[in-house]
N, C-alpha and C positions, 0 to 999 in steps of 0.2 A: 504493500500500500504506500509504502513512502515513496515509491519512483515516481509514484501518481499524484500526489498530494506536494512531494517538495521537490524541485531540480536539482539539490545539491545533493541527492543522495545518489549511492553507487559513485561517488565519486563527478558527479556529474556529466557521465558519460552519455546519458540519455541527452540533456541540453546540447554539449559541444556538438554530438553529430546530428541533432535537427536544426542547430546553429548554421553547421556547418555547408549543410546540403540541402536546408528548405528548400528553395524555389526547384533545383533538380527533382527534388522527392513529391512534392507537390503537381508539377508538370507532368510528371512521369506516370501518378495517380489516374489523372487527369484523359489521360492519351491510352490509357492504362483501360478507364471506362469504358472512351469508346470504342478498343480493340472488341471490349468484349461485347461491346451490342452489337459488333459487326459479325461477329465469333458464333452468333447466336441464332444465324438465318443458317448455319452447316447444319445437315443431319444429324454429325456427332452430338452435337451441344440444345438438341432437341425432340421431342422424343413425338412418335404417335399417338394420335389420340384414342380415348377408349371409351367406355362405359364403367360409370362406376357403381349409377344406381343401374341393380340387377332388374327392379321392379316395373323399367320403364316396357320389356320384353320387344324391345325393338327387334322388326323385322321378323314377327312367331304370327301377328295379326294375318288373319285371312278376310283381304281388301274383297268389298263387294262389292262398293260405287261403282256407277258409271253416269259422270254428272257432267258427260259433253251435251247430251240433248236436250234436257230443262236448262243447263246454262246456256245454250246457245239462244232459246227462245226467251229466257230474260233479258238476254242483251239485249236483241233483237227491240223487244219494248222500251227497253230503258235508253235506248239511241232515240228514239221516237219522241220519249217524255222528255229527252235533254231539250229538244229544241225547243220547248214552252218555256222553258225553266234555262235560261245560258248563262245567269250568275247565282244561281242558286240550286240547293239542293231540291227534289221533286217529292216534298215530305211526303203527298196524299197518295203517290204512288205505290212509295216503301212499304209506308206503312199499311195500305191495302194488301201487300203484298206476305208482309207476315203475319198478316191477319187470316189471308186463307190457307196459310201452312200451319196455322192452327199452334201459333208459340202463342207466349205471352209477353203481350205487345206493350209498351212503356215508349212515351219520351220525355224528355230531358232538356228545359231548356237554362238557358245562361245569358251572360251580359259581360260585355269587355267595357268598364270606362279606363280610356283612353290616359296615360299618367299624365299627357304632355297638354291636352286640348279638353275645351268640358264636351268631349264627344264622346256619344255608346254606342258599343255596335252591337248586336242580337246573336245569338245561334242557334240551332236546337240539333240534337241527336237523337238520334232512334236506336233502339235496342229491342231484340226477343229472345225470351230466354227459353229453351228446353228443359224443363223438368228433369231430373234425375228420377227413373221408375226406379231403382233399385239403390237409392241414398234418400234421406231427408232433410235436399238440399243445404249441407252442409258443406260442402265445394263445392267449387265452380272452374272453366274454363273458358277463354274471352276468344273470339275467333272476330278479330275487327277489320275495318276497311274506311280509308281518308275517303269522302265524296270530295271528285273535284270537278269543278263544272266546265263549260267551254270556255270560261275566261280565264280558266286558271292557268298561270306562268308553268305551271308541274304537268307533268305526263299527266295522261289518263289514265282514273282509275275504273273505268266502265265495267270491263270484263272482272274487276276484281270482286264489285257488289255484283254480277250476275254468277258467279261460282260460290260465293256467301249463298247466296239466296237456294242455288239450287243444291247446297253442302246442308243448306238449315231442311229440307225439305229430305235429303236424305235420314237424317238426325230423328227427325220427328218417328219416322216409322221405326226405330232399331229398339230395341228392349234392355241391351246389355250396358248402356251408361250408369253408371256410377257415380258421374260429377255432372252437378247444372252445368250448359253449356249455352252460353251468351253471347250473340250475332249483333255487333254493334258497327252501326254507322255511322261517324263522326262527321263535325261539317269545320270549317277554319282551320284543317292538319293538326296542328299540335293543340291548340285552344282548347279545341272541342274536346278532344283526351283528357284533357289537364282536367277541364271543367266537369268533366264525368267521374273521373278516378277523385277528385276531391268529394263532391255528391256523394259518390260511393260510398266511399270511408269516413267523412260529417270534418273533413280537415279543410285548413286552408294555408296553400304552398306558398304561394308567391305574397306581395304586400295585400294586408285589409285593403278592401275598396277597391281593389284592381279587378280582380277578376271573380264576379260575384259567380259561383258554381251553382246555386240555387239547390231544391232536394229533389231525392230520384222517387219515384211513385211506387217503383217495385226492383225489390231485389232479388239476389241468389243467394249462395253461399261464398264462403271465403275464397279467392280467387288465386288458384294454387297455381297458373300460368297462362302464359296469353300469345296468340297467334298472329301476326299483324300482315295483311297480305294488298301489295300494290301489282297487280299485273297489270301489265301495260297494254295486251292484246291476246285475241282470244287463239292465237297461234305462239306459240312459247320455244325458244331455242337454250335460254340458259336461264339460272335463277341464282340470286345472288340472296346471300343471308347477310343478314346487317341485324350487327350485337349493338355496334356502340349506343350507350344510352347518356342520360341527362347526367354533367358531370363528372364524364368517363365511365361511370358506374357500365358492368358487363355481366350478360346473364351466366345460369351455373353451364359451364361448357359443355355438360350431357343433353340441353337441351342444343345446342349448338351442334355437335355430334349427331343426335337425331334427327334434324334437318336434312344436313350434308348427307348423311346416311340414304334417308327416305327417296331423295332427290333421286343419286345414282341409282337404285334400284330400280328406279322408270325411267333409267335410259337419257335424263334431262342432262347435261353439261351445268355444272356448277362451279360458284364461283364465291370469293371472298374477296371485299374491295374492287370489284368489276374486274379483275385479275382470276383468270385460270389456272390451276395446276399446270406448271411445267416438266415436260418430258425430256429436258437437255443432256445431252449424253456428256457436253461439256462442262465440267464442275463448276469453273470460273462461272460463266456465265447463269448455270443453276442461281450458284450462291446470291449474284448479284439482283435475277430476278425476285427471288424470294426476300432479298435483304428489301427492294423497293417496295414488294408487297408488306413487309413488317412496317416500315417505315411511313408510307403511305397511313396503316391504320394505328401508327402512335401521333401523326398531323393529325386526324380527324377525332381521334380520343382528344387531346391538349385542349378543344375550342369547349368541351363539356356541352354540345348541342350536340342532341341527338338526331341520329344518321333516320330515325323514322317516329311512328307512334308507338311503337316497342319499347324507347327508351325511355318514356314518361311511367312507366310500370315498376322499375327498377326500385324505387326510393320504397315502392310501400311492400317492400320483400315477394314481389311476384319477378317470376323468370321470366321472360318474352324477346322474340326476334320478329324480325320481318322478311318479308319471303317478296324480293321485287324479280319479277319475273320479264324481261326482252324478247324483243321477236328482232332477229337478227341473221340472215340467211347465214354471214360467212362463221355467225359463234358453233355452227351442228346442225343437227335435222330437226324440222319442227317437227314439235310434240302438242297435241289438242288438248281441252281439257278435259280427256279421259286420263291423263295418265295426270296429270296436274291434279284435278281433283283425288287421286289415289296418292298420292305425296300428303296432301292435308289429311285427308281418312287417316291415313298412316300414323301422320305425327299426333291429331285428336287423339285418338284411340292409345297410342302408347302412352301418351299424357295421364290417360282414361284409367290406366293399367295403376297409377303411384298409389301406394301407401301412404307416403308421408311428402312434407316437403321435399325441391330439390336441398341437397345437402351435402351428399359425398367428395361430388366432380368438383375444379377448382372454379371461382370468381374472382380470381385476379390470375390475368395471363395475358399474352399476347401471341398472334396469330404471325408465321410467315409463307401459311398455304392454310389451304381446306380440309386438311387431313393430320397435319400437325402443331406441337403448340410447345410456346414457353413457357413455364410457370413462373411465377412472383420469387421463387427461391433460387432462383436463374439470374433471370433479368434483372432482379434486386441489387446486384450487386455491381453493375453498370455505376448506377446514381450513389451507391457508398463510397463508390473507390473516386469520385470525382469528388465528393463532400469531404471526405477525409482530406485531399488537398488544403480545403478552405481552414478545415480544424488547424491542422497542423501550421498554416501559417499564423491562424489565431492564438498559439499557443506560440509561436516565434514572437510575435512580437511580445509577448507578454513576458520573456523569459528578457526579453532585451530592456524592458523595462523595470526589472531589476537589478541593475547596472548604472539606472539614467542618469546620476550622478557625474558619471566620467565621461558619460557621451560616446564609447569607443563602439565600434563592431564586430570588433575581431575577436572569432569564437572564441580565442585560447584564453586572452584577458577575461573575458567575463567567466568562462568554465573556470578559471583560477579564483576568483573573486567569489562567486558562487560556491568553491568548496574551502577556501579557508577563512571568510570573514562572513558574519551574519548578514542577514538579509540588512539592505540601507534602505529606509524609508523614503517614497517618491510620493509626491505629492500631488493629490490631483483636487479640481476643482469640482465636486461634486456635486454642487448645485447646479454649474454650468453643465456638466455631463449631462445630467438627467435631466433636466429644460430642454437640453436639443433634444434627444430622443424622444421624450414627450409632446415635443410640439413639433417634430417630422411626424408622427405618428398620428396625432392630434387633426395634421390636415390633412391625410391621408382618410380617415375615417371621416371627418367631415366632405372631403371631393363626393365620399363613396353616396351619403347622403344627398347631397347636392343637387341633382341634376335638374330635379325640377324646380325647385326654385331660381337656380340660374337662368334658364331656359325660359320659365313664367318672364322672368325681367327683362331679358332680351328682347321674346317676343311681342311684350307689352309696347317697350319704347321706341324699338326698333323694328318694329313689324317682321321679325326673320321666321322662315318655316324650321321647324322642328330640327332639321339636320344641320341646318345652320346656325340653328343657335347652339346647339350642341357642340358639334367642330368648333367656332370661333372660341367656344369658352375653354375647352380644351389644348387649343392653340395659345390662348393667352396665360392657360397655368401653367404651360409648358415651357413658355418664355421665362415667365416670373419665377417659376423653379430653377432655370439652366440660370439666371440672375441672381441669385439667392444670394448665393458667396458671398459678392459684391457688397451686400447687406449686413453680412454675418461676418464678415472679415476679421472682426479687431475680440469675439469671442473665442475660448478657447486657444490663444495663440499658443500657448504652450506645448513641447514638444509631448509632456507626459499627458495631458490632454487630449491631445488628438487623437495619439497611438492607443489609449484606452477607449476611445471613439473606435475606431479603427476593430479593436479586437471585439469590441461588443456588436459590432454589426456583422463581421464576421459570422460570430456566432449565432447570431440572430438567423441572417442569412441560410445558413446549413441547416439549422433545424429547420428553418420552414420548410425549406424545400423536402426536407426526410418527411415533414408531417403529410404535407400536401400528397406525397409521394403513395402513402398509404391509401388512398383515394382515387386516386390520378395520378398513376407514375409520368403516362406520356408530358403533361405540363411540369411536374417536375424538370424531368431530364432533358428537357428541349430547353427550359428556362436556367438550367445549370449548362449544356450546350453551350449558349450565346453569354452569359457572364460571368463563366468561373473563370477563365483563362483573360480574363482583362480584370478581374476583382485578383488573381493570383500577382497582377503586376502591379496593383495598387500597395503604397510602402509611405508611412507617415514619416519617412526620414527628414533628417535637419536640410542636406545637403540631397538634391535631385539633379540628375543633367538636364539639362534645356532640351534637347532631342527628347528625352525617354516625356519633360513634361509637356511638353508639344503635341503629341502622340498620344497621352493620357485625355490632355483639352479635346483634340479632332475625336476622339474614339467615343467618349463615354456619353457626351451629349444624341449623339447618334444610338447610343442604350435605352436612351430616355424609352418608356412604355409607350409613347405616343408616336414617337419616332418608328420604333419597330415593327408596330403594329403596320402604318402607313406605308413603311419600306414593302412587310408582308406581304400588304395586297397590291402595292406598285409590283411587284416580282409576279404574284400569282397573274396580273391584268395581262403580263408582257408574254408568260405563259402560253393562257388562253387563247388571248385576240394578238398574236406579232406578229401579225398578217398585215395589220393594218396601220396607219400613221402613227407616227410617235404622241404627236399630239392630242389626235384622239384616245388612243390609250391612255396619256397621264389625266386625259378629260372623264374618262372610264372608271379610273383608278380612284382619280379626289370626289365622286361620286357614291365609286364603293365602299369609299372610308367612312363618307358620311355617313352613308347607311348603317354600316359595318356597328361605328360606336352605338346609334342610336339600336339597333338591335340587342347589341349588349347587354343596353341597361334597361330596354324593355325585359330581355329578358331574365335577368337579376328579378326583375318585379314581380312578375308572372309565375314563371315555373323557377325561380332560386338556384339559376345555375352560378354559380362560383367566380367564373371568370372575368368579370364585369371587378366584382367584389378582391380578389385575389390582386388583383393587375394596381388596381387604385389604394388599396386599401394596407398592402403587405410591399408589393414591389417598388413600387414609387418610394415610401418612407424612406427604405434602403439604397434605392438609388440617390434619393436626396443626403443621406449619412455620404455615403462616397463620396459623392459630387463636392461633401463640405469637406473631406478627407484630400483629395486631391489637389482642390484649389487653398489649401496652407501649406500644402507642400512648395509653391509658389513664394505664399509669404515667409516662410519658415529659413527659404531658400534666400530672398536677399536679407 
């Protein structure tokens, strides 16, 4: 315990060689991590997936649907009813519709007001439930589908409510269910889920007064997992499963398994991240495609928006994917929805099959194909080995500061001073300490607050729309932040000061990112990525070279949350559309941003994703501690 507790003990051999060799040992951490997320898409370092609950008895069911000919003649109707109905959903239809399939028929309506405008907009959902003849409605199973009308920006979901409809009409006649099964059709994509799964369960997700979810008329049982299905058309070439849900959150991987499973058995082509299994005889290029499929679904886990209405399930302990299905000549041979419809039978029915919750297979993992996976005790160790970097410098400067006295660097002086004379007392200014941190943090949680109120005042005097009042205020905190110093220059000048600055943000720094990491690895380790190796070169020294603080000034402003974000989506704009003008692109781009933030913090409001919250609330603070770190190395320096 004493190696831990005091540097001069062992002679202070543990101090001289992290003296000696931080930044190499640090760097090395660092590069160290990413070997092994790279390390991680080989076969060796990943294993196949399996089943662990036995109970689900995938692939034992004997499929008896055949729901091409009722689904064909509901589509058939429901192309007919779109055209009276082109921005909205055709409630009298539906719900005539599961009125003579003989469920029992419920809807569900709701109210969005608006956080930024005194506007509300209306929804309603429809839902019918199957009775359990053989349970007393004590579970349930949710088999859902987004309406999306002729003006929606999103594919269409047409064929996906006429295989519902003729899936619910199979259901109704079979005997052997065991759990209520629940046919819902949502209207607004995510809204309408949110607003349903709150009803549900008498909670409410996002801010009071946002999204009033109103109550449901009739229920089921506890909802042990949920089906979420967008087919595109009523001729199917691949089908792609999508886990990610609200907040990174990932369902239990046996229902993921089951999918994948169910699929290749009817001959379908499937897929994970719109990416196919690879058949490369060459290894290189194996690894590299499966590294871009891993990589690919740790970007779209980091945003904590989820890839469907699946991932609004996750929070209240129900398991659920979405099944988006393509019609694609050059993805394989179309398949109708007779074998589509035997894919869903499949997965209901082994659902149908549990005992108990999902529980055994893992929820936290990540995916570099359709058939294999990493687990958390793998991958975990990517984001350790880069945070251990940050410790370890946070424990150098700490060791250097009991020395401050002499001012010197060199390991041997202070390891000698450290083992034959008692600790010398350094003095620091603790009031000033804990005032900055408290008030970097202070406006960090007030921005997080914010939005509408600043937005109210802008729009008020300034007549701006919603995005623009949004960006500009952002823009201008982002000045007055990268300005700050300027302001705060003549606090904490002292060398023992800053450096205790310095190691407390450090430290701060790493643990968040470990907490966060438990949750959400991908935002983790994409946000250790981009600022361990410029936070490794930050050093509260007396004496800085002009080059190295030149390079610090260009670099870390360009860190800022606001900056990166914006960079982001300039990079993904050039991506997408670099076909076409420069100009128009950056026109694309300052367009998508706007959007981009105000999305955000709608969404923080609504369904409580993190990201909004995380970025303003945790990062910014710590980018501001740096930012005051870096610019006294300036003054420290003349």
């Amino acid at each position: 315990m004493g190696l831990l507790t005091d540097p001069r003990a062992g002679n202070g051999e543990m101090a001289k060689f992290i003296l000696k060799y931080e930044k190499l040992l640090c760097y090395l951490l660092y590069f160290a991590g990413i070997i092994w997320m790279m390390l991680l898409a080989l076969p060796q370092f990943n294993d196949n997936t399996y089943y662990s609950e036995n109970a689900l008895l995938p692939g034992l069911v004997k499929k008896e649907s055949n729901l091409m000919p009722s689904a064909k003649q509901f589509h058939h109707e429901l192309l007919s009813e779109r055209e009276r109905f082109s921005d909205q959903m055709p409630y009298a239809w539906i719900l005539a519709k599961f009125h003579q399939l003989h469920l029992d028929v419920f809807t569900h309506n709701f109210t969005l007001n608006y956080p930024f405008r005194n506007q509300k907009y209306t929804g309603q959902n429809i839902y019918g439930i199957v009775r359990a003849p053989r349970a007393a409605s004590t579970e349930a199973i949710v088999v859902s589908v987004p309406y999306r009308p002729i003006t929606s920006i999103h594919a269409d979901t047409t064929p996906s409510i006429a295989l519902l409809l003729a899936f619910a009409q199979f259901c109704r006649k079979q005997k052997y269910w065991a759990k209520d099964i629940i046919f819902l059709v949502t209207e607004h994509e995510q809204l309408g889920m949110q607003a349903w799964l709150d009803a549900y369960h008498g909670v409410t997700s996002g801010h009071d007064g946002v999204l009033i979810s109103g109550d449901l008329t009739g229920r089921a049982g506890s909802i042990q997992a949920a089906l979420n299905l967008e087919l595109h058309s009523m001729t199917i070439t691949s089908i792609d499963v999508k886990v990610e849900g609200l907040n990174g959150q990932l369902p239990n991987l046996d229902l993921f398994n089951l999918a994948q499973n169910m699929i290749s058995k009817e001959g379908i082509r499937r897929t994970f991240q719109r990416r196919f299994d690879t058949y490369e005889k060459d290894k290189v290029k194996k690894w590299w495609y499966q590294f871009y499929t891993l990589m690919s679904m740790i970007l779209t886990q980091a945003t904590g928006i989820p890839t469907g209405n699946h991932g609004l399930f996750h929070r209240y302990g129900i398991e659920a994917v979405s099944l988006e299905g393509f019609d694609n000549s050059k993805d394989g041979a179309p398949r109708n929805f007779y074998h589509v419809g035997r894919v869903v039978e499949s997965v209901v029915r082994s659902l149908n099959n549990l005992l108990e919750r999902f529980h055994q297979s893992f929820f936290f993992y990540i995916l570099p194909c359709t058939d294999r996976y990493i687990s958390i005790a793998l991958y975990m160790l990517s984001l350790v080995l880069m945070m251990a970097g940050v410790f370890i410098k946070a424990f150098a400067i700490w060791l250097r500061l009991q020395d401050s006295t002499t001012n010197q660097t060199d390991e041997k002086k202070i390891s000698s001073n450290l083992k034959n004379s008692p600790q010398q007392g350094t003095e620091f200014n603790v009031g000033s300490i804990a005032s900055e941190i408290l008030w970097t943090h202070t406006v960090g949680v007030s921005l997080m607050a914010s939005p509408k109120f600043l937005t109210s005042i802008l729009m008020h005097h300034l007549s701006l729309r919603t995005e623009d009042a949004i960006y500009y205020s952002f823009s201008t905190i982002t000045l007055l932040s990268i300005l700050w110093p300027i302001f705060n220059m003549k606090r904490l000048s002292k060398y023992s000061n800053t450096a205790l600055v310095c190691v407390i943000t450090c430290v701060e720094f790493a643990t968040a990112l470990m907490c966060i990491a438990m949750h959400n690895f991908s935002l983790a380790f994409l946000a250790a990525l981009l600022y361990v190796p410029i936070v490794l070169a930050i050093n509260p020294k007396h004496r800085v070279s002009s080059r190295f603080r030149k390079f610090l000034y260009f670099i870390w402003p360009i860190l800022h949350p606001f900056f990166v974000t914006t960079c982001t989506i300039i990079i993904y704009s050039f991506i997408n559309f670099g076909d076409e003008l420069i100009k128009n692109v950056l026109v694309r781009s300052l367009q998508a941003t706007k959007h981009a933030f105000v999305l955000s913090i709608i969404d923080s409001m609504i369904y409580g994703n993190w990201f909004y919250n995380v970025t303003v609330a945790l990062m910014l603070p710590i980018w501001l501690l740096y930012w005051n770190v870096i610019s006294r190395n300036t003054k420290n320096h003349v």
